[in-house]
C-alpha positions in Angstrom: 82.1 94.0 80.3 80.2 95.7 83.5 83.4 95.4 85.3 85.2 97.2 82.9 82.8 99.8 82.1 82.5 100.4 86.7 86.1 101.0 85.9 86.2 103.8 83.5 83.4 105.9 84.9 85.4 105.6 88.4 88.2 106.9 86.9 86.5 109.5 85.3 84.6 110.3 88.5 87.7 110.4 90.4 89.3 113.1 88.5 86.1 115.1 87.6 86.0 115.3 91.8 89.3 116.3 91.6 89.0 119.2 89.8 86.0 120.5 91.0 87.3 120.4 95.0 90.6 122.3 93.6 88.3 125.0 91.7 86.2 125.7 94.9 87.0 128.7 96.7 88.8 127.8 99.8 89.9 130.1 102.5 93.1 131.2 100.8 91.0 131.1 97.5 91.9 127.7 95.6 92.8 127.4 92.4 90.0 129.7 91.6 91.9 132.9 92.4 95.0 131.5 89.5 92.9 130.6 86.7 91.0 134.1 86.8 87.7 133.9 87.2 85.5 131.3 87.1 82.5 133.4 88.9 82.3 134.8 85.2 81.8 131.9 83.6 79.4 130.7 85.8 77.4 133.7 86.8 76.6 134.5 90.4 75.4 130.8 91.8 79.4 129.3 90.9 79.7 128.3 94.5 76.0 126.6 94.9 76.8 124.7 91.9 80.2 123.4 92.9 78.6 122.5 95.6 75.9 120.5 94.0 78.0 118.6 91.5 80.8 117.8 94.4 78.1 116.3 95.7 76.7 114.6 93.6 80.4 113.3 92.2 80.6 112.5 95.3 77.4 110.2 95.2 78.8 108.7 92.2 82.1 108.1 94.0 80.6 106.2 96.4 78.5 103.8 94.2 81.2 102.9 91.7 83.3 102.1 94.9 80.7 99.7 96.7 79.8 98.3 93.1 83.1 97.6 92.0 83.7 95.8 95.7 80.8 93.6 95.2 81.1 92.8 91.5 84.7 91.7 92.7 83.8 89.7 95.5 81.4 87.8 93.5 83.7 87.7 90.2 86.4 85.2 91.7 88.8 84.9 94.5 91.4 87.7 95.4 94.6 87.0 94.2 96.5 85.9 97.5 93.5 83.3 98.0 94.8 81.9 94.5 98.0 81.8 95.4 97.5 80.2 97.9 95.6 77.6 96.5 98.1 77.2 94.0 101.3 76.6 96.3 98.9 74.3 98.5 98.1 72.3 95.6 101.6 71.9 94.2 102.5 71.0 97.9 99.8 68.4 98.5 101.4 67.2 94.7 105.0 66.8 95.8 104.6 65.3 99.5 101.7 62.5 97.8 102.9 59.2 98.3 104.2 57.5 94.8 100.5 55.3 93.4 101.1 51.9 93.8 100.6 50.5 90.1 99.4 46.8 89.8 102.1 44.9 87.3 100.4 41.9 85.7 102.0 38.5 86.9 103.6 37.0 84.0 102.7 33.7 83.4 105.6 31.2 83.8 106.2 29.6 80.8 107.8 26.7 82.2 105.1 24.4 83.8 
């Protein structure tokens, strides 16, 4: 349930960070110059406050990363480990000697 949840807001966080680096006024002028502009939405303080929530995206960025690294460490092994295990197992299986199985002596019948 967490894990999936760490997922979604990553992915969210991922392309909200997107779009607000490629709406930030660059030296050519970013994709702020072809949607018009974005300074009137915003008022005066646009660039402080792409600033701000790039950062602060960027915060978020880095703590669904770390979280979602350590919640899949401790959730089981990585897949190559289980493969591994897996073909080790099956190995072990094939090369194991045959089990010896006891047959019970029949009794002979004739004394």
């Amino acid at each position: 349930m967490l894990y999936g949840f760490l997922w979604f807001m990553h992915v969210v966080v991922v392309i909200a960070l997107i779009g607000v680096i490629l709406v930030q006024r660059g030296r050519s002028g970013g994709l702020v110059e072809a949607l018009g502009g974005v300074e009137s939405i915003f008022g005066t303080k646009t660039s402080q406050m792409l600033v701000r929530t790039t950062v602060g995206l960027a915060i978020a960025f880095f703590t669904t990363s770390v979280s979602l690294a350590y919640i899949s460490k401790e959730r089981s092994k990585s897949v190559m480990e289980k493969y591994q295990d897996q073909t080790q197992a099956s190995g072990a299986a094939m090369n194991a000697p045959a089990p010896i199985v006891d047959a019970p002596v029949a009794a002979n019948a004739n004394p």
